[in-house]
C-alpha positions as CSV (number, residue, x, y, z in Angstrom):
1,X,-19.4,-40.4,16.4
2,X,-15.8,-39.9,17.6
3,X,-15.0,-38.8,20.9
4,X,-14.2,-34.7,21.1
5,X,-10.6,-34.2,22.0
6,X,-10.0,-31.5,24.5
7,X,-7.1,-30.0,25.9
8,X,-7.3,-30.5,29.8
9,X,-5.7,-28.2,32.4
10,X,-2.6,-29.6,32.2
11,X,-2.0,-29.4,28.5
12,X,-2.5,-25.7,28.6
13,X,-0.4,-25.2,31.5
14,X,2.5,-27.0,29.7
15,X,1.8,-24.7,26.3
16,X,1.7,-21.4,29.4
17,X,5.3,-23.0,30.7
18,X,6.8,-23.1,27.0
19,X,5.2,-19.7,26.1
20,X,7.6,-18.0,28.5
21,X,10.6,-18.5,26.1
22,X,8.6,-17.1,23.2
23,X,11.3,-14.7,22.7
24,X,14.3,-17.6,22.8
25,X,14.8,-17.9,18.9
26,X,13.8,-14.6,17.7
27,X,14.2,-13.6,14.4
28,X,14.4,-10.8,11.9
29,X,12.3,-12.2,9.3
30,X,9.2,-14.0,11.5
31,X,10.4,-12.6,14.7
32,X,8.6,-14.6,17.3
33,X,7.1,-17.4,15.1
34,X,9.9,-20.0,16.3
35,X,9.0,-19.6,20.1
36,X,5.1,-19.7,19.6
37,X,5.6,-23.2,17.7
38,X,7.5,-24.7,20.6
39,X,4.5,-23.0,22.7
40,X,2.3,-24.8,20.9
41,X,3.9,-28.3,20.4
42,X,2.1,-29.8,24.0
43,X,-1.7,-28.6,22.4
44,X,-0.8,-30.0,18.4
45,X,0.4,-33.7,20.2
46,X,-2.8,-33.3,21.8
47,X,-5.2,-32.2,19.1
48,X,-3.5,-34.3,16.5
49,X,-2.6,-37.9,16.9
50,X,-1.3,-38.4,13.2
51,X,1.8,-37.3,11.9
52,X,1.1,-35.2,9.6
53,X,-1.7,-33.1,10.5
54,X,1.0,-32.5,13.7
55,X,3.8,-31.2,10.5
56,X,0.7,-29.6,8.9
57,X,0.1,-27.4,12.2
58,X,3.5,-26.6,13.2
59,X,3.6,-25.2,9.3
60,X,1.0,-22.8,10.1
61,X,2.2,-21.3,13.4
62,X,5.5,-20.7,11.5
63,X,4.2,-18.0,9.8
64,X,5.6,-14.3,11.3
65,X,4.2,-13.7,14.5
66,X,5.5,-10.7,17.0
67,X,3.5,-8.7,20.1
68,X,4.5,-8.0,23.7
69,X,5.7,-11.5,25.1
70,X,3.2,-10.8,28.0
71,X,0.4,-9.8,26.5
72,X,0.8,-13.1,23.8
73,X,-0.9,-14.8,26.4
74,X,-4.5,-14.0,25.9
75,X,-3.7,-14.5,21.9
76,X,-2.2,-17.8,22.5
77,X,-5.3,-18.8,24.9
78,X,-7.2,-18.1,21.7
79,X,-5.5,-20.1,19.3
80,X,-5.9,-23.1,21.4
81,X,-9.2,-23.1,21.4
82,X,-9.7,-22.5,17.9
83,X,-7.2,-25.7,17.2
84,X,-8.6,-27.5,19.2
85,X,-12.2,-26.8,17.6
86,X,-10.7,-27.1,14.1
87,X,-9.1,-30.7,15.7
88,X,-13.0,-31.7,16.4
89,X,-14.1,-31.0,12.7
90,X,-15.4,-27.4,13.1
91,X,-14.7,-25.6,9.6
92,X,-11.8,-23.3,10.6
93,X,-8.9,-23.0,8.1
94,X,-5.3,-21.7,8.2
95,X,-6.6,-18.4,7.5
96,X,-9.0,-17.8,9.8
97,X,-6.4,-19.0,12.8
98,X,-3.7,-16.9,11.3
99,X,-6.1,-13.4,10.9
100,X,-7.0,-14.1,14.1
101,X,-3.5,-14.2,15.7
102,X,-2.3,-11.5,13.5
103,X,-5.5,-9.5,14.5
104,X,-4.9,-9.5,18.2
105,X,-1.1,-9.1,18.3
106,X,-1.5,-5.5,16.8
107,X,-3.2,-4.1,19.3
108,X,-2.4,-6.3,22.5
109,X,1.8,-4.9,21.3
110,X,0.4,-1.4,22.0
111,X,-0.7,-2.6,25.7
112,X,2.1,-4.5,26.6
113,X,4.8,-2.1,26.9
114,X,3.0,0.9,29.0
115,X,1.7,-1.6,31.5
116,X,4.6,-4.0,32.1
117,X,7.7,-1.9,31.1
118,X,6.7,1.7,31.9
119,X,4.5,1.0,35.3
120,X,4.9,-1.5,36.7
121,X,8.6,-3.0,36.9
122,X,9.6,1.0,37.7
123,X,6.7,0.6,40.7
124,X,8.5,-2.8,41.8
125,X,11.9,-1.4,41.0
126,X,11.5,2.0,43.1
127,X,10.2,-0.2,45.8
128,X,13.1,-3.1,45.7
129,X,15.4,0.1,45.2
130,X,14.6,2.0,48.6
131,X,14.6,-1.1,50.4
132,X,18.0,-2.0,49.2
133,X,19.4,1.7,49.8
134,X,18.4,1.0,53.3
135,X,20.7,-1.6,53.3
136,X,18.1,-4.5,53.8
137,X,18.5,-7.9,51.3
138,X,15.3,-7.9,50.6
139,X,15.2,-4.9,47.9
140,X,16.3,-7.0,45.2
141,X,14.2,-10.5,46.9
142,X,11.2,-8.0,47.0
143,X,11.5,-7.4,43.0
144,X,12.4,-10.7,42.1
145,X,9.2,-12.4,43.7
146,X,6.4,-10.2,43.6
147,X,7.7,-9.8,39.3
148,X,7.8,-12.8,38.7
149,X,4.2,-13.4,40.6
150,X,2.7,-10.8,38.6
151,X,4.4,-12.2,35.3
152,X,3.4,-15.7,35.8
153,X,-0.1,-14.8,37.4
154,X,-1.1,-12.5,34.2
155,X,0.2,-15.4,31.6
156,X,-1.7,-18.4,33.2
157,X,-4.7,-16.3,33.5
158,X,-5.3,-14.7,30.4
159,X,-4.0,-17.4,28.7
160,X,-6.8,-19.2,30.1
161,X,-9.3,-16.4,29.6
162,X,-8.2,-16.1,26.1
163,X,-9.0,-19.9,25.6
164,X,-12.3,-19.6,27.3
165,X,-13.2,-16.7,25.3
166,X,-11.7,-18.4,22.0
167,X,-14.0,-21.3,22.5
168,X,-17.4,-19.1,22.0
169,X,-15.7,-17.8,19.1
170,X,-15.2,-21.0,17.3
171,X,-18.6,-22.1,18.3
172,X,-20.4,-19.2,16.4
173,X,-18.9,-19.1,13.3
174,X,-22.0,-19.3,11.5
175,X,-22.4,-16.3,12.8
176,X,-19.4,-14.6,11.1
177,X,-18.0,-13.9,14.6
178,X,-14.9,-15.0,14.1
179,X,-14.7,-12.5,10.8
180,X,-15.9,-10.0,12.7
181,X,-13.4,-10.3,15.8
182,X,-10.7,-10.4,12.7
183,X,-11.6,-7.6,10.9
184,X,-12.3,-5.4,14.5
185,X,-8.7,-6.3,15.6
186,X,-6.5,-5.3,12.1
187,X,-8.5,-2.2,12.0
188,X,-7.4,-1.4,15.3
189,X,-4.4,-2.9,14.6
190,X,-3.6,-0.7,11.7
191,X,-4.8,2.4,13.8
192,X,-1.9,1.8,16.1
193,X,1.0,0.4,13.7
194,X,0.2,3.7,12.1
195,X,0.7,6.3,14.9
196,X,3.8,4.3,15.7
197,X,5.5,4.4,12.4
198,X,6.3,8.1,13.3
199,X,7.7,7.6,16.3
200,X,9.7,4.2,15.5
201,X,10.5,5.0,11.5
202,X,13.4,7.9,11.5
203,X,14.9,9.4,8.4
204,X,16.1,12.8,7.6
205,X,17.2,14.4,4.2
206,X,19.8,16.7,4.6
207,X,20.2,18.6,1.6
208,X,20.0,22.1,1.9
209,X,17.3,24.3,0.0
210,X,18.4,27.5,0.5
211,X,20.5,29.7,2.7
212,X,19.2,33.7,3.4
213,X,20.0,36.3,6.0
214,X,17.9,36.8,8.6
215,X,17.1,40.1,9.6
216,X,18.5,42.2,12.8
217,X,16.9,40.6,15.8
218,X,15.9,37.5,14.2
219,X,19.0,36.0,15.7
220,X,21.7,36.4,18.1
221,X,24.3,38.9,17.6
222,X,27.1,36.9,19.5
223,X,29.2,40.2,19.5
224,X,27.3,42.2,21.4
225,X,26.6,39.4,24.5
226,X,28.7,40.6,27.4
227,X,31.5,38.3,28.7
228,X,30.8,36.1,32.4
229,X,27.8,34.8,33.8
230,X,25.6,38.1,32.6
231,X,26.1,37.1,28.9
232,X,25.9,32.9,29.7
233,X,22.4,34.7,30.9
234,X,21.4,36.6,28.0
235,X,22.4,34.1,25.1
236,X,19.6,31.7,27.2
237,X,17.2,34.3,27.5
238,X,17.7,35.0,23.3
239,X,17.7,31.6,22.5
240,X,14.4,30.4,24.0
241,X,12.9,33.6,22.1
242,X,14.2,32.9,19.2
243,X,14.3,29.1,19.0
244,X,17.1,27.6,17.2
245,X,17.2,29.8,13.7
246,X,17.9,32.1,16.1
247,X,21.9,30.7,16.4
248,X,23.0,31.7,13.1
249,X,22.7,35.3,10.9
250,X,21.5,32.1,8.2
251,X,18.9,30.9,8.1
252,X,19.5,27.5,6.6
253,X,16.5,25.5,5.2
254,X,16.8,21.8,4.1
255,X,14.4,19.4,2.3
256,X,13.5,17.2,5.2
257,X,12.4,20.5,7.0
258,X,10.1,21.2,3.5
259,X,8.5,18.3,3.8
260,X,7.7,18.5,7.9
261,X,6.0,21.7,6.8
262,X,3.8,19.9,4.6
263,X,3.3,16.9,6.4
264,X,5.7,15.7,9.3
265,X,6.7,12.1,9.2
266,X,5.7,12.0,5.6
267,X,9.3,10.7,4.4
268,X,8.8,7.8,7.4
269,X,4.9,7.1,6.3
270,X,6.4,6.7,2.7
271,X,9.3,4.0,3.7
272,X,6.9,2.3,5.5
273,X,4.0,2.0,2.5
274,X,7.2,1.0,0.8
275,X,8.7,-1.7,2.3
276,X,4.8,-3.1,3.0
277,X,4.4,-2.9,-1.2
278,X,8.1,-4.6,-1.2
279,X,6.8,-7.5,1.2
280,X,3.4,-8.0,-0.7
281,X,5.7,-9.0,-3.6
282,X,7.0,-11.5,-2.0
283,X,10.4,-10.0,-1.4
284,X,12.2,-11.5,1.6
285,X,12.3,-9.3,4.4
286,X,16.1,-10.4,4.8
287,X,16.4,-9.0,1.6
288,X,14.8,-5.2,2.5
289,X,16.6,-4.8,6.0
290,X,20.2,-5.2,4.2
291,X,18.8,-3.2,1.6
292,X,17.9,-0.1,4.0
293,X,20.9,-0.9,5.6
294,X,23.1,-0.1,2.3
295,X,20.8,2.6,1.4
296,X,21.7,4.3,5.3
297,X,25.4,4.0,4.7
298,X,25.5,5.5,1.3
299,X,23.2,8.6,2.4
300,X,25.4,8.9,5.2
301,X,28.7,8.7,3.2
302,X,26.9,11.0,0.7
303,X,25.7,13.7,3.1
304,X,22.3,13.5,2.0
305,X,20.5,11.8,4.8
């Protein structure tokens, strides 16, 4: 029987070091897939002593591959643990490591950014800040070290607790655990992808469905507000009745206001659904960017979006 091949301590931490410049050759197409294969080159050496099972892996974490760069770490953790069981003969394919990594990032993306960028580099950076207005050096020295602590300290160890957990994982897949864990993770993934499209996916139609007049006191009758700070006064008072309609003796109506009445964000949901119908067809993703990109100019020089 051969011997198992483990990664030790130090073949993670050099996979933790390299996973800090996951975001170095970014990309429009696979995003972050160029950074997690250089994360990963210490582990495949490890796992795979022939050449090309080594080419064979690389190949596989090439494949698109985008989350919070923090919060990769736990995913990461995973992986190596599952390579490294697939490197001892356990029957885990290209699929089931890819579902998995495509699983997690979904929902760990949604994490990242509240956590890291909304709470707690303002917490260090209102701290650093009133120690610098204070005129001491060691606002900015304050930030720099106890960021980078935190940063460093949340990689190694979830990266580690992501590889501890991962292990168990691989170890039960006769279980269907690993299915399960994959299936849990794009449901939730697809959950949050969805309430995000509205936020992160803007268009607007602006063609204009009709035009009526709005009745006395349905708007602002700009002739009768008194000059000075009395009528500054009473158009502000007017115009939070009213709301904006309230501006114009027109009301003017367009189609992307029609279809927020019906459902808001529909137009957005509907890009999205298409440009995921666009990818399963294997179109490049190159290819759809410049192609919403034309599509934006045209409605722009065109007045209808």
């Amino acid at each position: 029987m051969a011997e198992k091949i483990q990664l030790s301590q130090k073949d993670r931490m050099a996979v933790a070091i390299r996973h800090q410049y996951l975001q170095g050759s970014w990309n429009y197409e696979r995003m972050q897939n160029g950074g997690w294969a250089f994360s990963m080159i210490p582990a495949i050496k490890k796992l795979y002593p022939k050449k090309e099972d080594q080419i064979a892996a690389l190949k596989r974490h090439l494949e698109f591959y985008n989350t919070h760069p923090y919060v990769s770490a736990p995913v990461i953790g995973v992986t190596l643990a599952l390579e490294e069981g697939r490197a001892n003969g356990e029957p885990i394919d290209d699929v089931a490591i890819q579902g998995v990594k495509v699983g997690m990032m979904g929902p760990l993306a949604g994490v990242g950014d509240p956590v890291f960028w909304f709470t707690v580099r303002p917490i260090l950076g209102a701290l650093g800040a009133s120690l610098a207005l204070g005129g001491s050096i060691l606002g900015p020295i304050l930030f720099f070290v106890l960021w980078n602590v935190i940063r460093l300290a949340f990689l190694w160890y979830t990266q580690e607790f992501g590889y501890k957990a991962g292990a168990s994982i691989s170890s039960d897949l006769s279980g269907g655990m690993l299915g399960k864990v994959t299936e849990g993770a794009s449901i939730l993934g697809m959950f949050i992808i969805g309430a995000l499209v509205e936020r992160w996916v803007s268009i607007s139609f602006t063609p204009i469905v009709s035009t009526i007049p709005q009745q006395a006191g349905a708007y602002i009758d700009w002739s009768s507000i008194p000059a000075g700070a009395d009528g500054i006064h009473k158009a502000l008072s007017l115009y939070a009745q009213l709301g904006p309609t309230g501006l114009e003796q027109m009301k003017v109506t367009t189609l992307q206001q029609n279809l927020d009445s019906l459902i808001p964000g529909l137009a957005a949901v509907g890009l999205t659904l298409l440009c995921c119908y666009l990818l399963k067809k294997k179109v490049s993703p190159i290819v759809i960017i410049l192609a919403l990109f034309a599509v934006g100019v045209i409605g722009r020089f065109f007045n209808f979006m």
